[in-house]
Structure formats: structure tokens, C-alpha cells
C-alpha positions as CSV (number, residue, x, y, z in Angstrom):
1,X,0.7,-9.4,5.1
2,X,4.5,-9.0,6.0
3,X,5.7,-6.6,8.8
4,X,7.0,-4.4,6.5
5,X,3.8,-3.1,4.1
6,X,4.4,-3.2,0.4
7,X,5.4,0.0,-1.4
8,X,2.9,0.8,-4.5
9,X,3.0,3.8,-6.7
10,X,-0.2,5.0,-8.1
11,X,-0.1,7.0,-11.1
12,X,-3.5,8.8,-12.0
13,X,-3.7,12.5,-12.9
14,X,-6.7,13.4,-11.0
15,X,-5.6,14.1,-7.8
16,X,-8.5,13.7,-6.0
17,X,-8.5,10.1,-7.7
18,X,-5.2,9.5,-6.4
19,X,-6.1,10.5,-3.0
20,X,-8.7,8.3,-3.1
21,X,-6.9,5.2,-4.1
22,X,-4.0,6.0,-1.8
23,X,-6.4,6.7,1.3
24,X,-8.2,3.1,0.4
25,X,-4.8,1.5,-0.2
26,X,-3.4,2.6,2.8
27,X,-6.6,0.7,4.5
28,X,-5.5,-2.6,3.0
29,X,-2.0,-2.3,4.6
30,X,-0.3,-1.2,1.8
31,X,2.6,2.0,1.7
32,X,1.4,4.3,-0.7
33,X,3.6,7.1,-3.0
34,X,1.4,8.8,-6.2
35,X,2.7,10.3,-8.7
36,X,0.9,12.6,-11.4
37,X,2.1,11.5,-14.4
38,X,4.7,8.3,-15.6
39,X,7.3,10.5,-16.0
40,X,7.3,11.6,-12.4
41,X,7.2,7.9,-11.3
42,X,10.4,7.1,-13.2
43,X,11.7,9.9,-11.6
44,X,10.8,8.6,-8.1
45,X,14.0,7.0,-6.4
46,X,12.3,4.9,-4.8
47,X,10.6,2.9,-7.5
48,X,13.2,0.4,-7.6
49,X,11.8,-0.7,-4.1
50,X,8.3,-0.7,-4.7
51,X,6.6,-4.4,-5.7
52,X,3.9,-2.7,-7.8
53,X,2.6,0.5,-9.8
54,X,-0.8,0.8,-11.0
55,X,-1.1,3.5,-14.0
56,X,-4.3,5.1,-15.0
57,X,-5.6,4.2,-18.4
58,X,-6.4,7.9,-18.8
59,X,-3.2,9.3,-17.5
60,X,-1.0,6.8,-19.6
61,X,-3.4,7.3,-22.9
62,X,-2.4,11.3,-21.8
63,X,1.4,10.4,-21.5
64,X,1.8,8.1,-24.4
65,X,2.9,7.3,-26.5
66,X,6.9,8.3,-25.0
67,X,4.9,7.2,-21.3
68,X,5.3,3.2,-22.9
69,X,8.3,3.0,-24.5
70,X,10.5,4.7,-20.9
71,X,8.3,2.5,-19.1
72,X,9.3,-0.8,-21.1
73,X,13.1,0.5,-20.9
74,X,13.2,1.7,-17.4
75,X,15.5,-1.1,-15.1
76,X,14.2,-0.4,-11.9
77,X,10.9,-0.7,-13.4
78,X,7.7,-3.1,-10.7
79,X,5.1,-4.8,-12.7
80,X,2.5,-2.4,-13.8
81,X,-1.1,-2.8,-12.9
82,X,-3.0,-1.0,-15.2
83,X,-6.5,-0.1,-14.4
84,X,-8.8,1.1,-16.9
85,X,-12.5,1.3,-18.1
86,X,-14.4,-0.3,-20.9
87,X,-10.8,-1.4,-22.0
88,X,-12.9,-3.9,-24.8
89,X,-11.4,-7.4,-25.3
90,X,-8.7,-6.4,-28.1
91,X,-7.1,-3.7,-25.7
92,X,-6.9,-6.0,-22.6
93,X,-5.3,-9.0,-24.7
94,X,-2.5,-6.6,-26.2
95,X,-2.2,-5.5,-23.0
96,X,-1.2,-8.6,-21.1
97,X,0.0,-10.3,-24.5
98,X,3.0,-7.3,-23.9
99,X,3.4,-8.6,-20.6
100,X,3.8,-5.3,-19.3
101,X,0.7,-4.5,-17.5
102,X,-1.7,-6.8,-15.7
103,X,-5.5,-5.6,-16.0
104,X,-7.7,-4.5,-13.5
105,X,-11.0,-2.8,-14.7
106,X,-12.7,0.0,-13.3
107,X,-14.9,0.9,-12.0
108,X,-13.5,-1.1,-8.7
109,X,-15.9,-2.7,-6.9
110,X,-14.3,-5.2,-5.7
111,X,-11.3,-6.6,-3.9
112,X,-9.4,-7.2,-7.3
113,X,-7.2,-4.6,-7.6
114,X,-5.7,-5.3,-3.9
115,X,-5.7,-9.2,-5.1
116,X,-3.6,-8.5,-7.9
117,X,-1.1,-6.3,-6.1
118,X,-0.9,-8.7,-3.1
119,X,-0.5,-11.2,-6.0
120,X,2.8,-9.7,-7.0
121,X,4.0,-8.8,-3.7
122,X,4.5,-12.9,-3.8
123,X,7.0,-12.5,-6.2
């Protein structure tokens, strides 16, 4: 991983869920900044810098459907990683079909959301 860790924003409404990610990002190396809802990440100046955010399914299903449409027309938008449960196979292919979101399914288990966001800090 580079000197400088990677800034990722996690968006998820449950707070202790957020601290939860953040404290287990934070493990991987990672610099982490949560936000509440999507409207408070687009609000973040910082997001411009950050090479990833991974949005709740809940929260954005919560924030929607104005929570797509600013983040689709935001400039200093990252990729999104969205990470969601029992998404079904429609829902995941509309979601990376809009190129908008990559998919990571909960619950994580695994290493894969950390693979995907170290995937896009590549880019």
C-alpha cells in the first residue's frame, strides 16, 4: 500500500455500523471519513480527494431517490462501492450495468470489500 493511505468515505446511517466499518478499515491501512447520509458526503470538501466511497444499500434506499440522481451529477464524485444484502441478481446487474456502483454484498466475511477498494485505489 502507498505511504500516503487512501481516503474512503463510508456512508451508512447506523452509526454504530459506521464505526464499525471505519475502525476495521482503518486496520487495513486505509484513511477513513463517514458520513450519515449521501447528502452529507457531497457536502464533504474533501471528497474530491478520496479514491473510493462505499454507500449503504439501506441508507441510499433511505436517501433515494434525489441520493442517485446528485450522486450521478456530482464532479468531484470517487467510484461508489455499494454494499448491500440479498441485492438478488436483477438489482446487482442494474447496478453495475449503470456503472455507478461496484457491488459488494453483505454480510462481509471476507476480504472483498477491501479488494475492491484497493482495486480502485489502482486507478
Amino acid at each position: 500500500m502507498p505511504a500516503t493511505p487512501a481516503l474512503v468515505f463510508m456512508v451508512e446511517s447506523d452509526q454504530a455500523m459506521r464505526h464499525s466499518f471505519r475502525f476495521s478499515l482503518e486496520l487495513d491501512g486505509f484513511e477513513v471519513r463517514t458520513c450519515g447520509t449521501v447528502a452529507e458526503l457531497l457536502a464533504h470538501p474533501d471528497l474530491g480527494t478520496a479514491c473510493c466511497a462505499v454507500v449503504d444499500g439501506n441508507t441510499l434506499a433511505r436517501d433515494k431517490p434525489d441520493a442517485i440522481a446528485a450522486l450521478e451529477g456530482h464532479q468531484a464524485r470517487p467510484p461508489l462501492v455499494l454494499i448491500a444484502d440479498h441485492i438478488g441478481r436483477r438489482r446487482f446487474a442494474r447496478a453495475i450495468a449503470s456503472g455507478l456502483f461496484h457491488v459488494v454484498e453483505t454480510p462481509v466475511l471476507d476480504d472483498a470489500l477491501v479488494r475492491c477498494i484497493k482495486a480502485l485505489r489502482r486507478f
